[in-house]
GUNU-549024 format. One record per residue: x, y, z of N, C-alpha, C, CB in turn. Coordinates in steps of 0.2 Angstrom, whole numbers, plus 2048, in hexadecimal, padded with zeros to 3 digits. Glycine has a CB too. Layout:
BEGIN
XYZXYZXYZXYZ/...
# end
This chain:
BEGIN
8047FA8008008008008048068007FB800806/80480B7FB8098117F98038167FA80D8107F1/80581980280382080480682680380382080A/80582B7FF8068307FE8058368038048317F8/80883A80680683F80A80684580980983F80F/8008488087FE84F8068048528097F6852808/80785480380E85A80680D862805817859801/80986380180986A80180786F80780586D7FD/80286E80C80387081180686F818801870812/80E86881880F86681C81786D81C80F85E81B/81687182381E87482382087082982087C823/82987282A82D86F82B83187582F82E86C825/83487683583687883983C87A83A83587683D/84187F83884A87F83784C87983984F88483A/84B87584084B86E84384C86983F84786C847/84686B83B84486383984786683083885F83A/84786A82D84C86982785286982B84C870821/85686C82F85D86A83185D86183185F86D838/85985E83285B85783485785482D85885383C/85485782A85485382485985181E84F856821/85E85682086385B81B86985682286286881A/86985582686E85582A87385882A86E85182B/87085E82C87486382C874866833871868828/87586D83587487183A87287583687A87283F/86D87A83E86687F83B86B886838860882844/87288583A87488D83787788C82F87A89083C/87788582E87888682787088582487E87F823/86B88282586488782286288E820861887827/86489082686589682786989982386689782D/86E89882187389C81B87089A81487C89A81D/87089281586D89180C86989580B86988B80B/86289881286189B8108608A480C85F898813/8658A68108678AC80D86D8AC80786A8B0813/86D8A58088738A680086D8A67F987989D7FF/8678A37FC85F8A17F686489B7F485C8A97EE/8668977F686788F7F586488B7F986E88C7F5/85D88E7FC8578897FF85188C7FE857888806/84C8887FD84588A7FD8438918038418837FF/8408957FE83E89A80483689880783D8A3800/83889B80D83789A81582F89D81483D8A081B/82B89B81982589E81D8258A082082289D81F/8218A78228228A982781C8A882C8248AF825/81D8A48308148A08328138A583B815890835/8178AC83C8158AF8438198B28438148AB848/8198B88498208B684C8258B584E8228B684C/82A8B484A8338AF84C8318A884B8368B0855/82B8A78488298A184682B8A183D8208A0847/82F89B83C82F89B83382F8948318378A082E/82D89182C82C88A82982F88C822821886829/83188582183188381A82987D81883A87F81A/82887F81082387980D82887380D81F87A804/82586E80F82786880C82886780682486480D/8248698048238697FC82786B7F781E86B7FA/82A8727FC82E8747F78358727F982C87C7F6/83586F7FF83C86C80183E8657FB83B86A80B/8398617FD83985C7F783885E7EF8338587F8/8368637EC8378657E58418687E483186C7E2/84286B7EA8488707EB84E8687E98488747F5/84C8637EE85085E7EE85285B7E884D8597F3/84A85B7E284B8567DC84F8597D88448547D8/8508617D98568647D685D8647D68578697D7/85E8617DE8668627DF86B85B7DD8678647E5/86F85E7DC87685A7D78798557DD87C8617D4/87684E7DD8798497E087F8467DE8748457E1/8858437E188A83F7DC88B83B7E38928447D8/88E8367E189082F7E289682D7E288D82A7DF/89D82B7E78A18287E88A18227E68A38297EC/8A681E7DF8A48197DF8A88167DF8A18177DC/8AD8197E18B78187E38BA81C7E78BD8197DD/8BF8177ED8C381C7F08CA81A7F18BF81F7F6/8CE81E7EF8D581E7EF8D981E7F28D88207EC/8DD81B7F78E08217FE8E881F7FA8DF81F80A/8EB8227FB8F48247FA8F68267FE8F68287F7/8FA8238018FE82680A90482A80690281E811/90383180990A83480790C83880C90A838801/91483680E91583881391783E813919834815/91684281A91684981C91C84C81C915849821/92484681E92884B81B92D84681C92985381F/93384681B93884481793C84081D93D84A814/93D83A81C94383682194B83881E94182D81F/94F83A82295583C821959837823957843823/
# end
């Protein structure tokens, strides 16, 4: 059974995008003033939300990449004499 949950009026708390993003709330906060995150609601005041919805369209935009090798090479720090 494949439940869809009505997202357009579901927001979301700097909290709970910080831990979606697992992040911390002050890089939210700056994405946000940089406008490399969905803009905000202003639901009161010193109250602000993000849509879900627009957190998830924001997401289907961004540029994912994948490690699919990793190489280490020990090089040493400095010289044996």
């Amino acid at each position: 059974m494949n439940v869809q949950l009505p997202t357009k009026n579901l927001f979301l708390t700097v909290e709970q995008g910080a831990a979606r993003y697992n992040v911390s709330k002050d890089s939210i906060w700056r994405w946000k003033r940089e406008g490399r995150f969905p803009a905000a609601v202003v639901v009161g005041p010193n109250s602000t939300r993000w849509r879900l919805s627009n957190l998830i369209e924001h997401e289907s935009k961004m540029m994912v990449c994948f490690a699919t090798t990793l190489e280490w090479k020990c090089q040493p720090s400095f010289s044996a004499s």
